[in-house]
VEXMI-493484 format. One record per residue (C-alpha): residue number from 1; residue in one letter; x, y, z. Coordinates in steps of 0.25 Angstrom, whole numbers, m for minus. Layout:
BEGIN
+------+------+-------+-------+-------+
! logu ! fimi !     x !     y !     z !
+------+------+-------+-------+-------+
!  NUM !    a !     X !     Y !     Z !
...
+------+------+-------+-------+-------+
***
This chain:
BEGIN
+------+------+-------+-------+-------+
! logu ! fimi !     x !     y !     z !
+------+------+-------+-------+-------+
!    1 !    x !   m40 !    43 !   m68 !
!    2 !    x !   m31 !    32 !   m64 !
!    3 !    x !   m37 !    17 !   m61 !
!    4 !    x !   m36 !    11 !   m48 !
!    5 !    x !   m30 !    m1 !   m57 !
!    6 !    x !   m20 !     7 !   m68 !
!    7 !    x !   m10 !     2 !   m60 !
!    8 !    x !   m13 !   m13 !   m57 !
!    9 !    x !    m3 !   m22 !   m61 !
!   10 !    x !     6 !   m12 !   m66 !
!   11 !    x !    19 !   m18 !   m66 !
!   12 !    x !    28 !    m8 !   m69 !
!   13 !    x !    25 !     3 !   m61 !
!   14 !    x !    33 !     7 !   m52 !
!   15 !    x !    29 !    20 !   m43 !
!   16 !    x !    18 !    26 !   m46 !
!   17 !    x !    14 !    40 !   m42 !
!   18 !    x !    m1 !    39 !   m38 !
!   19 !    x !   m10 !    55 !   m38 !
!   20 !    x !   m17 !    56 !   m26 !
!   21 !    x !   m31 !    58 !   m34 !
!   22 !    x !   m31 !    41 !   m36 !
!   23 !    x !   m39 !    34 !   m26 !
!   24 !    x !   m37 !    20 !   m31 !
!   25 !    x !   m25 !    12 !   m35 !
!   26 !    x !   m21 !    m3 !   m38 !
!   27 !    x !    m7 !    m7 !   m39 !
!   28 !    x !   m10 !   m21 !   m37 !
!   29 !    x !     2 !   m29 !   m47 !
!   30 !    x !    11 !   m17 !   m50 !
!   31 !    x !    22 !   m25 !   m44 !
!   32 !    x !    35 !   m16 !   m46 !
!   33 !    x !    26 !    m4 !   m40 !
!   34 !    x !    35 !     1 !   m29 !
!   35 !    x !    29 !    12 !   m21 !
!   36 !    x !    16 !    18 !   m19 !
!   37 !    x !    10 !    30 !   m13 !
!   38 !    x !    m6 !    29 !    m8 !
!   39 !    x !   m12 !    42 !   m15 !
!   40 !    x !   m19 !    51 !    m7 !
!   41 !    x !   m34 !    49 !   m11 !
!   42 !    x !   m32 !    34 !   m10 !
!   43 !    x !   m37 !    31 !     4 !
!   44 !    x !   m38 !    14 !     2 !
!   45 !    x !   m27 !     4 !    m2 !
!   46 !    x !   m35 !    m8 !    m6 !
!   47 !    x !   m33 !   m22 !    m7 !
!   48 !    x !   m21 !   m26 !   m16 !
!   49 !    x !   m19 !   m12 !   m22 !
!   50 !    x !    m4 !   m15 !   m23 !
!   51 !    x !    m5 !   m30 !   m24 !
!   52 !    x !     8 !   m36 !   m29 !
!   53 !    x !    14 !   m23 !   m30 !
!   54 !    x !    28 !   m32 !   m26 !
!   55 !    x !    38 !   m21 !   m27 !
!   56 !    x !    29 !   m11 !   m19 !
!   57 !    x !    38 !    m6 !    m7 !
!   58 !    x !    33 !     8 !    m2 !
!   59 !    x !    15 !    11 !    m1 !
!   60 !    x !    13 !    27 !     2 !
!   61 !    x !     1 !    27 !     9 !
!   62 !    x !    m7 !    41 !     9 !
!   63 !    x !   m15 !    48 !    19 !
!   64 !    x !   m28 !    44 !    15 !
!   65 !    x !   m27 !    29 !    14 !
!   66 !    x !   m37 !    24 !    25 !
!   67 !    x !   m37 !     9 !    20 !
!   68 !    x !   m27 !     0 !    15 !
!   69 !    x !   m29 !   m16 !    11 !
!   70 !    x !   m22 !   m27 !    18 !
!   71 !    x !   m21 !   m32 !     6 !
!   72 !    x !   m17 !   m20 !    m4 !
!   73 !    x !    m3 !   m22 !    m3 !
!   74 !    x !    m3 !   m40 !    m5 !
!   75 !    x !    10 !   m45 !   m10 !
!   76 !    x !    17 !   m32 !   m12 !
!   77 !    x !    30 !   m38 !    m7 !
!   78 !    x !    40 !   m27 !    m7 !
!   79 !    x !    32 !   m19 !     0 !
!   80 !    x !    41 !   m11 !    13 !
!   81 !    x !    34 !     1 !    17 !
!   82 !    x !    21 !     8 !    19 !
!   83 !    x !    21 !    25 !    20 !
!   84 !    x !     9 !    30 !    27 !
!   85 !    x !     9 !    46 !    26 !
!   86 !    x !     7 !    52 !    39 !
!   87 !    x !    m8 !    58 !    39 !
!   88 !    x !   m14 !    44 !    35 !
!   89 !    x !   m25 !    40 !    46 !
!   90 !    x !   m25 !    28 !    44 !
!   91 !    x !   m12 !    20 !    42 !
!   92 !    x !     3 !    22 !    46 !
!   93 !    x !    16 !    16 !    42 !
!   94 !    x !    27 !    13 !    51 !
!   95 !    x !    39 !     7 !    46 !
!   96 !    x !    32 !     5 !    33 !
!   97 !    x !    20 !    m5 !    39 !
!   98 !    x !     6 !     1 !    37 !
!   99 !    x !    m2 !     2 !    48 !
!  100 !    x !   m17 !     6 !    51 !
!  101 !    x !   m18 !    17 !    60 !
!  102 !    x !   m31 !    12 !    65 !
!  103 !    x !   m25 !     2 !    77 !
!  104 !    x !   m12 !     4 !    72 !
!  105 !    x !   m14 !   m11 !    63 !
!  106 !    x !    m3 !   m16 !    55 !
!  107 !    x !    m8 !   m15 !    41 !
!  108 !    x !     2 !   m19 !    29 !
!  109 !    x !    16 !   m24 !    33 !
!  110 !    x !    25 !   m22 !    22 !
!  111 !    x !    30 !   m33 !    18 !
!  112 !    x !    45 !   m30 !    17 !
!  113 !    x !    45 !   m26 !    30 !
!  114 !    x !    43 !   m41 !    35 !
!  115 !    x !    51 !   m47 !    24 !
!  116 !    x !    60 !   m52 !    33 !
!  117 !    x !    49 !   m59 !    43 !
!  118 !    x !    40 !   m65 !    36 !
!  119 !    x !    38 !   m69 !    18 !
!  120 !    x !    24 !   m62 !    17 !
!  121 !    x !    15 !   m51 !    18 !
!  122 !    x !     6 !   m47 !    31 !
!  123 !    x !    m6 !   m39 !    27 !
!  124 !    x !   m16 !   m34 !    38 !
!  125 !    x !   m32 !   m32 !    35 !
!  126 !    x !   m33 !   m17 !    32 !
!  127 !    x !   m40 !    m9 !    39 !
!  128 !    x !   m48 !     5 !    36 !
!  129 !    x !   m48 !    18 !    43 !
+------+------+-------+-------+-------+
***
């Protein structure tokens, strides 16, 4: 089987396409990695799974992900748009921000989507469902 770390610091890779049967993944330094889709068995994103992944634009997150880090995404600067799939209980995107569904908290706010208000990264505690 794969490692939850075969992919750390990985700096050429690109896209990735991720089986549904891995449950554990760490990104963390594979910095021209630009998409990703959340596999469906993987129900937590922990903290700085994709740390410095700085060409990351687009996170696919699947329907059984019931916890995300605040953290997991730190210093991915490029990052524009979360996709939550519909069925997900748990978080929702709108207009590419990640939101918990539980009170509806703001949870990651990409940060190209501020660029133009503010030089920095906002990242909310997370939450679980």
């Amino acid at each position: 089987g794969i490692t939850s770390i075969a992919f750390e610091s990985c700096t050429s890779l690109q896209e990735i396409n991720i089986p549904d049967s891995v449950t554990s993944i760490d990104f963390k330094g594979c910095s021209s990695l630009k998409s990703i889709t959340i596999p469906n068995n993987m129900t937590s994103i922990g903290f700085g799974v994709f740390k410095d992944c700085t060409s990351l634009k687009t996170v696919n997150i699947s329907r059984n992900v019931t916890s995300i880090d605040g953290l997991a995404f730190d210093d991915c600067s490029s990052l524009k748009c979360f996709n939550v799939v519909s069925d997900n209980n748990c978080y929702n995107s709108i207009d590419g921000i990640l939101y918990s569904v539980i009170g509806f908290a703001l949870m990651i706010f990409a940060s190209q989507k501020c660029k133009k208000l503010c030089n920095y990264h906002e990242y909310f505690a997370s939450k679980s469902c």
